[in-house]
N, C-alpha and C positions, 0 to 999 in steps of 0.2 A: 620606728619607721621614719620619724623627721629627723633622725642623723643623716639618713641616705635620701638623694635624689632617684636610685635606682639602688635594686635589693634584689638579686636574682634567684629567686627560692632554688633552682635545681643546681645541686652544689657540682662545684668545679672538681673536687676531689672527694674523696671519703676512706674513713679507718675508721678500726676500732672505737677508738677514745674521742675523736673528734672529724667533722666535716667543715671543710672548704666552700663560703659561697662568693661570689666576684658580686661587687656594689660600686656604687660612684658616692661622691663626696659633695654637698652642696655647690663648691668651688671646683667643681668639675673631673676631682684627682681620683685615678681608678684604680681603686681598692680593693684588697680580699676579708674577707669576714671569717677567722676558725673560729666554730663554734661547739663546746664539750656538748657530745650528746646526753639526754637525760638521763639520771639516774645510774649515768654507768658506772658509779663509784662504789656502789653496793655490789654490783658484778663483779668487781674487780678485789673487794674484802673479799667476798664469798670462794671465789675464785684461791685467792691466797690462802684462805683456810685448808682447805681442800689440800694445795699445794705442799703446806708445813706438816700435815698430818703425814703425808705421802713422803717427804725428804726424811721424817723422823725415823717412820718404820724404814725406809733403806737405808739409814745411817746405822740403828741399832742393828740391822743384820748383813750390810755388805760391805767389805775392806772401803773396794773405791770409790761410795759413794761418801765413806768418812775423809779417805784422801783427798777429794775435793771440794772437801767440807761444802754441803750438799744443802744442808738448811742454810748457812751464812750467804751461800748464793740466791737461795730463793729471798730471804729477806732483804739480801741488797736492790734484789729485781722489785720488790713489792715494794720499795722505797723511790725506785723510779720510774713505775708506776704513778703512784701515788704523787709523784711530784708534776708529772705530766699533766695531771688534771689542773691543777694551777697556770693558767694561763699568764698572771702575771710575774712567775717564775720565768716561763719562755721571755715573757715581751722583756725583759732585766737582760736574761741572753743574749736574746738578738740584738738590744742597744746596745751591750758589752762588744758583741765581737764585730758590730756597725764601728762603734769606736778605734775598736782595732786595726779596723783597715780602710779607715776614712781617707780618699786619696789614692789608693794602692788602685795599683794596674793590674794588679792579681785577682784580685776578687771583688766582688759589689753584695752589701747586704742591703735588703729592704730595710725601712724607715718604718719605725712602728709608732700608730697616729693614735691610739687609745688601747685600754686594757682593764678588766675586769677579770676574776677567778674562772669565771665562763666563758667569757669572748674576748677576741683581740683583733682587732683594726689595722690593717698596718699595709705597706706602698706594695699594690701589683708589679711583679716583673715577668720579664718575657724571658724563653732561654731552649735550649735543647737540652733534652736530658741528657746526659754523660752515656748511658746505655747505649743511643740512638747513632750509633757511628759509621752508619750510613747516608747519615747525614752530614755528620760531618766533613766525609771523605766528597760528595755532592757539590761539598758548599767549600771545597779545597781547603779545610784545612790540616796543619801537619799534626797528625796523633803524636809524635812524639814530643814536640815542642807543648804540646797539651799538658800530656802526662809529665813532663819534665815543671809544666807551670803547678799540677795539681799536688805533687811530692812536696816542692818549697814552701803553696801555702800551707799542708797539712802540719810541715816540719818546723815551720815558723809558730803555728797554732801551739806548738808542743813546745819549744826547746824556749822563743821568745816570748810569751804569754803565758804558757802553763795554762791554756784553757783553750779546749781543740772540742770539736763535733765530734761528739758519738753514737751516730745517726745518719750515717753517710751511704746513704739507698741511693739508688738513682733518681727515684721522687724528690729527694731534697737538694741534689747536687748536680746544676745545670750550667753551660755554657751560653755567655751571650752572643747572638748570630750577628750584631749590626757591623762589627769588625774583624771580617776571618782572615786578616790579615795578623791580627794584636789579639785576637781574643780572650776576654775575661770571664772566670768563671764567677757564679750566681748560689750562691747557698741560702736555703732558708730550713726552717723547723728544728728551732735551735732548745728544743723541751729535755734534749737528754747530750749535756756537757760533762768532757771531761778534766782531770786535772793530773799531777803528779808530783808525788813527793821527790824535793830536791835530790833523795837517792839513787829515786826509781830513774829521775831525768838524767842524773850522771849514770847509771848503770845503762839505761837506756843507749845514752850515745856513747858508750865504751863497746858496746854488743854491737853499733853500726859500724864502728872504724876497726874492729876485729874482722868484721864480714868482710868490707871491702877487701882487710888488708890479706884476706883468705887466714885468718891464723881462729882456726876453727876449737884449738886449744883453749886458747884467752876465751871463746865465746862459751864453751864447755863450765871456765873455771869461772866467769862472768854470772852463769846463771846459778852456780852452786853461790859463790858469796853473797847475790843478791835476795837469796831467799825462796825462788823461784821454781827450781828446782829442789826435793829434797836433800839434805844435808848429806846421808849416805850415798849420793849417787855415784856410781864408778867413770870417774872424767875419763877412763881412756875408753869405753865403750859409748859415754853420752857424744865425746870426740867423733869416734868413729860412724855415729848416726848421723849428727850434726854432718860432718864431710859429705854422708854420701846424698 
């Protein structure tokens, strides 16, 4: 209690794994407090167990749940999980991609002012949620120049950093209202980040500049090389879905 001048027990937000409460700072700076709920990490093993039992007996008796390999997904999910509960995994996040775009007109991340495995501290922002585009259109701004800001920074996240949000709700991805002239977007809840292998990143943008360039062939023979697709797939019928 003597960190905060004010500590508002009814929380701002709530999930699963953790709640949201807004605080002030001795020095006056208004704060949000995520805080992991008790105990939920025994929910979440137990939960998991349950899960792996479940993907084993569909794996040993159904083709597609082995074509998606069915267990390897569940254990990659129960690892970010798992990693969620660390809050000081997130607060390393959110500095990481603060850093990335320290400056930028594109996006603004909150400033994160302490951190423990359970709670993290870090700068209140204001914003409209992405969803709410009636607001937007309200408060005049252009949806397109939006969505045209919201692609570059995703694409940036990806092609120039290799470490993009993978967590993009509308809860976590907000525009700020004070310039609907310039508007910048606002991201926070940065507990589940993604990366890509120098491959996948060139495979990645050979499958965009195929699309643009309509040549739905190269996008067909793009996801056979890159793995993606199974080896046997027939390109002129995977072609022809892709096309339509």
């Amino acid at each position: 209690d003597s960190l905060f001048t004010r500590f508002d027990t009814k929380p701002l937000a709530a999930a699963s794994i953790a709640q949201v409460h807004t605080a002030a700072l001795p020095d006056g700076r208004e704060v949000v407090v995520k805080v992991v709920r008790p105990d939920i990490q025994k929910t979440i093993v137990a939960d998991f167990e349950l899960l792996r039992e479940l993907a084993s007996w569909a794996s040993a008796r159904i083709e597609a749940a082995r074509a998606v390999h069915l267990i390897d997904i569940v254990e990659d999910y129960r690892q970010v999980m798992l990693n969620e509960l660390d809050l000081t995994l997130e607060a390393d996040n959110t500095t990481k991609m603060r850093n990335n775009f320290l400056g930028s007109a594109l996006m603004y991340v909150p400033e994160v002012y302490d951190a423990s495995k359970n709670v993290m501290v870090m700068e209140r922002i204001q914003g409209v949620p992405i969803s709410q585009v009636e607001v937007f259109d309200k408060l005049g701004y252009d949806r397109a120049a939006l969505a045209e800001k919201g692609l570059t920074i995703f694409f940036t996240q990806v092609f120039r950093d290799n470490f993009f949000h993978a967590d993009m709700h509308p809860g976590n991805i907000m525009v700020d209202s004070h310039d609907p002239a310039n508007p910048r977007y606002v991201a926070v809840d940065f507990g589940i980040m993604g990366t890509l292998s120098p491959d996948d990143q060139r495979y990645l943008a050979e499958n965009f500049l195929a699309f643009f360039n309509h040549d739905y062939r190269r996008v067909a023979e793009l996801h056979v090389q890159s793995g993606w697709v199974p080896a046997d797939t027939r390109l002129d019928e995977f072609e022809a879905d892709i096309r339509s």
